[in-house]
N, C-alpha and C positions, 0 to 999 in steps of 0.2 A: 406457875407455868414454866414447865423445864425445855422448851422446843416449840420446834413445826410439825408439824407431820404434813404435807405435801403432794394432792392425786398429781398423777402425770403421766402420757402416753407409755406402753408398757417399748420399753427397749431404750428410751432419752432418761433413765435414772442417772448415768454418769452426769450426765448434761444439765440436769436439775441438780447435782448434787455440786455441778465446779460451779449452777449460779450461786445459789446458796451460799456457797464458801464466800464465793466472791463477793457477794453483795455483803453479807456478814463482817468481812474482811475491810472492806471499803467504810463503814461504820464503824470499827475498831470496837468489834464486837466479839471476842471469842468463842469459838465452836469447831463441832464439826460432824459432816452429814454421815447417816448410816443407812446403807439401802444394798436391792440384792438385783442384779439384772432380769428384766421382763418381772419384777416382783410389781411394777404400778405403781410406786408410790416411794417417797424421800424422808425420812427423819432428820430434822439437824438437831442436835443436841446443842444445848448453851446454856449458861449459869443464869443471866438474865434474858431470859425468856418476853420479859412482858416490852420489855426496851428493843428486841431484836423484832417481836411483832408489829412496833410503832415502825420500824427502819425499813421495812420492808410490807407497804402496801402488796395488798392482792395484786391490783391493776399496773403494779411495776415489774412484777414477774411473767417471765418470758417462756418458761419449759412448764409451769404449776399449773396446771386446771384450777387447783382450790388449794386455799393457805387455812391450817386448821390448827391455834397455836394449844397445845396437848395441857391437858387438866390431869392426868394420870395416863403409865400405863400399865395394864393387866394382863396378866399371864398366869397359866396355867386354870382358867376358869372352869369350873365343876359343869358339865353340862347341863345336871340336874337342875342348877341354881346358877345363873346369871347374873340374876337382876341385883337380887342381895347383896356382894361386893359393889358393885356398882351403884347402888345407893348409899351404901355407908361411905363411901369415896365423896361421892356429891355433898351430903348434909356436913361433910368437914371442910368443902371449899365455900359452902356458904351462899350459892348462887341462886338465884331464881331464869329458869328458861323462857325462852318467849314460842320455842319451835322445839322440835326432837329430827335431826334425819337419822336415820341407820344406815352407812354406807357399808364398801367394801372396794379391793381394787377393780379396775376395768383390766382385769387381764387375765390369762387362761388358767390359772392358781387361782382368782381372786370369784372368777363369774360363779362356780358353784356354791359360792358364800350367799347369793342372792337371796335363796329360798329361805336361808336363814335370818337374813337382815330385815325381809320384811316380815316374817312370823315373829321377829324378836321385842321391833319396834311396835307392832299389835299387843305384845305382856306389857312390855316396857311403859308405854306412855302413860296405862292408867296408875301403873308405880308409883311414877313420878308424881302423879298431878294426887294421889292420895300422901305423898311424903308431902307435898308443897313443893314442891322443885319444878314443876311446868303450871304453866297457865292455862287455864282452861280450851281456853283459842290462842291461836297464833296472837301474838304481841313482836311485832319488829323492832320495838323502843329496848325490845329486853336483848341479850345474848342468845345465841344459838346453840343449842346440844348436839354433839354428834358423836355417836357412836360408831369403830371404825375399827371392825372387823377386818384381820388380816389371817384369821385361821379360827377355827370354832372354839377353839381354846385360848386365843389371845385378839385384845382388843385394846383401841384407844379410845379416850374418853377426850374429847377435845370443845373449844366454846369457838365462836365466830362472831365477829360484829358483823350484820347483815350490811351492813355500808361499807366493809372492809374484808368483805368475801363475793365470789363467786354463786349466782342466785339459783343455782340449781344441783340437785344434788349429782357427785361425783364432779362437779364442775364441767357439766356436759347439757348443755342444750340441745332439747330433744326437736330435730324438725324432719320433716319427710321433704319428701322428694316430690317437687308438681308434677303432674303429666305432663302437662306445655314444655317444663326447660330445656333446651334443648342438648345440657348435658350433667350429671354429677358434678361440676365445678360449680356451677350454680350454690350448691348447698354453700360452700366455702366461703363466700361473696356474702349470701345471708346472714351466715353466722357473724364474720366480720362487722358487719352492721348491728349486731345484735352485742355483740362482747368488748368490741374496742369503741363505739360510741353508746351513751347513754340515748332513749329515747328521746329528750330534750335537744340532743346534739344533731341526732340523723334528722328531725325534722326540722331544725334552724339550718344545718348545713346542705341538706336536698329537697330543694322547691322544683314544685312543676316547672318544667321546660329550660330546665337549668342545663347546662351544656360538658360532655362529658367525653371525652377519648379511653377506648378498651384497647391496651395495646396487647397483640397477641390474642385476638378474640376468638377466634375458630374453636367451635363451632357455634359460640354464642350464649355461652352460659351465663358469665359473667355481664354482656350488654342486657340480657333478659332481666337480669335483676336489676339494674341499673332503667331499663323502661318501666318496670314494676314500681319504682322511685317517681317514675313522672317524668324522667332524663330525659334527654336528646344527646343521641349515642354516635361517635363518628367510630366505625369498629375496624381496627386497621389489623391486617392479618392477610399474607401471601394466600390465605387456605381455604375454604368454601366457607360459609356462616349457612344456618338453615335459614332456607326459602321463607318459612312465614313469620320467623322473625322480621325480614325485611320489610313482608308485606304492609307492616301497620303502618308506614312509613315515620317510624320515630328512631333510624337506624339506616346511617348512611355507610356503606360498608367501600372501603378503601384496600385495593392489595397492594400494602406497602411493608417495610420490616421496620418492625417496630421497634428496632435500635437508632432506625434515621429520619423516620419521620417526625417532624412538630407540627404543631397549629401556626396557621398565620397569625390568629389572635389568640389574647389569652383563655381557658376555657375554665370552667368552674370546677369539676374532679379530671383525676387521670387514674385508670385503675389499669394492672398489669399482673400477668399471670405466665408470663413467659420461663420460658424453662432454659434456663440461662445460668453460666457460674455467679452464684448471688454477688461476689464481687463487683462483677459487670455489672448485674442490673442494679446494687446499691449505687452504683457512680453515674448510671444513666439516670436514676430519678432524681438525684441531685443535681443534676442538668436541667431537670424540669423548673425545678425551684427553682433553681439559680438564675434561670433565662425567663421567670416567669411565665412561663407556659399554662402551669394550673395554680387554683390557689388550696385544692385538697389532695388527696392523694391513696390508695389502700394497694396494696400490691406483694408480692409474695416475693421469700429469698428462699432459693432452695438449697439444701443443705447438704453438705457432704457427709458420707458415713460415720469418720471420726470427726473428734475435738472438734463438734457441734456449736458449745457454747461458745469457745475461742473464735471460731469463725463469724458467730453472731454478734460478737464485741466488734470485730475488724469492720464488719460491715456497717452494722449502725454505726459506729464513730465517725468510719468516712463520710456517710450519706447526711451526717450533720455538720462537719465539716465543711462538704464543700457543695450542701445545698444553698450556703451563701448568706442565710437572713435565719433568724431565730424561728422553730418552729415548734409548734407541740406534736410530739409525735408519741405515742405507744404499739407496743408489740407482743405478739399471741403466737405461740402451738396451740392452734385451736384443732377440735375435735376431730373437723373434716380435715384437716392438716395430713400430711404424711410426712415425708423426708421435710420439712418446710415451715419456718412462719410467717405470720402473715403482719404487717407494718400498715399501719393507718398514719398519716400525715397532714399536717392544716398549715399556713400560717398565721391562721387566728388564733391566739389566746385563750383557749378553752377552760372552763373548771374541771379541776382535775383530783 
């Protein structure tokens, strides 16, 4: 195992490449990343490989959609013949697969790989399973195969522990959009609940009629999914919320600025989507904890155009600093993300 290879929004390659360094660097692990701007996607290079994958969990990376630590890479592949290098490669690292994906980058060099990734993975799978290198059906007890297309002529051949990666391919959950929400922020919120909590987690930490503050809610995207929860939503926002979210009356809508308002009492989540320098709004959620206010938390830092990831360091540090009391907190570029990621926060003790 010589590296990562790393999906990630196309244009935050630097930002993926200084966490990487960093996280790397903090583990006294020598390396270093190789990547090409809007290319989608991070290589770091390092001697030990299998020890930098232990160091670096999936779910502690911040800019990576998916952590894919690289089995081979191939270059220059005959279009005729594919599979053949890329078998002989496998039956000398000696593995058995439990799954096969075929990716490619999510980005405007990477999407015409598509047509090919899925006609590839169609030759591909019966290969395998006639060498002995995949199993018949899916096995999640085994390693993961990914083949990872970054031009028709060069590819990486990578494995994943399904408990130590991102569960869908490209590290992008696929969701649409309801009719009802009443806006695209909605999706961001869902995802959130879907990639920074486990199943287990969303339904031990949001029970019916559990009590919730949207700071910055207009027009209500985010309280919509938070009523979808079963919540009980006080949605605080100078700006209109739609009409029949209110109607259900599970949405108490407050016009207040959601820098100075609190709860009189404690309340169970606080979710914020304000568009603020994430400075600020890292140091005001840290007021929430600090004062008690909620005991969870999910909320977005938006980010400046440069030195992304430096500014992501300053912010979570503070916001754990001077949220006062020990917390489990992680953090995503998630899909529906744009300039931003997005912070989940508890002070419960989670497994992690």
């Amino acid at each position: 195992m010589d590296g990562l290879l790393c999906w990630c929004r196309s244009g935050f390659e630097p930002d993926l490449a200084a966490e990487l360094t960093a996280r790397a660097a903090e583990a006294g692990i020598p390396g270093y990343a190789q990547t090409e701007r809007n290319s989608g996607y991070v290589v770091f290079h390092a001697e030990d490989g299998v020890t930098l994958n232990a160091a670096l969990p999936w779910e502690s990376l911040i800019f990576a959609r998916q952590k894919l630590p690289v089995i081979a890479e191939l270059r220059d592949l005959p279009p005729s013949d594919r599979i053949t290098p890329m078998i002989e490669v496998l039956k000398t690292h000696g593995t058995r697969f439990g799954d096969l994906w075929v990716e490619h980058p999510d980005s405007e060099a990477g999407k015409p790989l598509a047509g090919l990734a899925r006609s590839f993975g169609n030759a591909l799978r019966p290969a395998l399973r006639k060498a002995g290198l995949l199993t018949q059906r899916e096995d999640m007890d085994l390693p993961r195969l990914h083949v990872a297309f970054v031009d028709g002529d060069h590819a990486f051949l990578a494995q994943t522990d399904p408990a130590d990666s991102a569960p869908w391919p490209l590290g992008i959950p696929r969701l649409k959009m309801h009719a009802d929400a009443p806006s695209r922020s909605a999706l961001k919120l869902e995802e959130a609940l879907l990639v920074l909590l486990s199943a287990h987690e969303c339904a031990s930490l949001m029970k019916e009629d559990m009590r919730a503050a949207d700071l910055g809610a207009a027009p209500g995207g985010w309280s919509w999914v938070l009523v979808r929860q079963g919540l009980r939503v006080i949605a605080i926002d100078n700006g209109p919320m739609r009409p029949e979210l209110l109607d259900g009356g599970r949405v108490e809508h407050l016009r207040e600025d959601g820098f100075r308002w609190h709860p009189t009492t404690p309340l169970d989540w606080m979710v914020c989507d304000m568009v603020e320098q994430p400075i600020r709004v890292a140091d005001r959620m840290a007021e929430w904890f600090a004062q008690g206010w909620c005991r969870h938390a999910i909320f977005n830092l938006k980010l400046p155009m440069k030195k992304r990831w430096q500014e992501t360091e300053r912010c979570l540090s503070l916001f754990a600093a001077e949220a006062g009391r020990p917390l489990t907190f992680r953090a995503k570029q998630l899909y529906h993300d744009r300039e931003e990621i997005t912070v989940f926060a508890s002070v419960r003790r989670l497994h992690e």
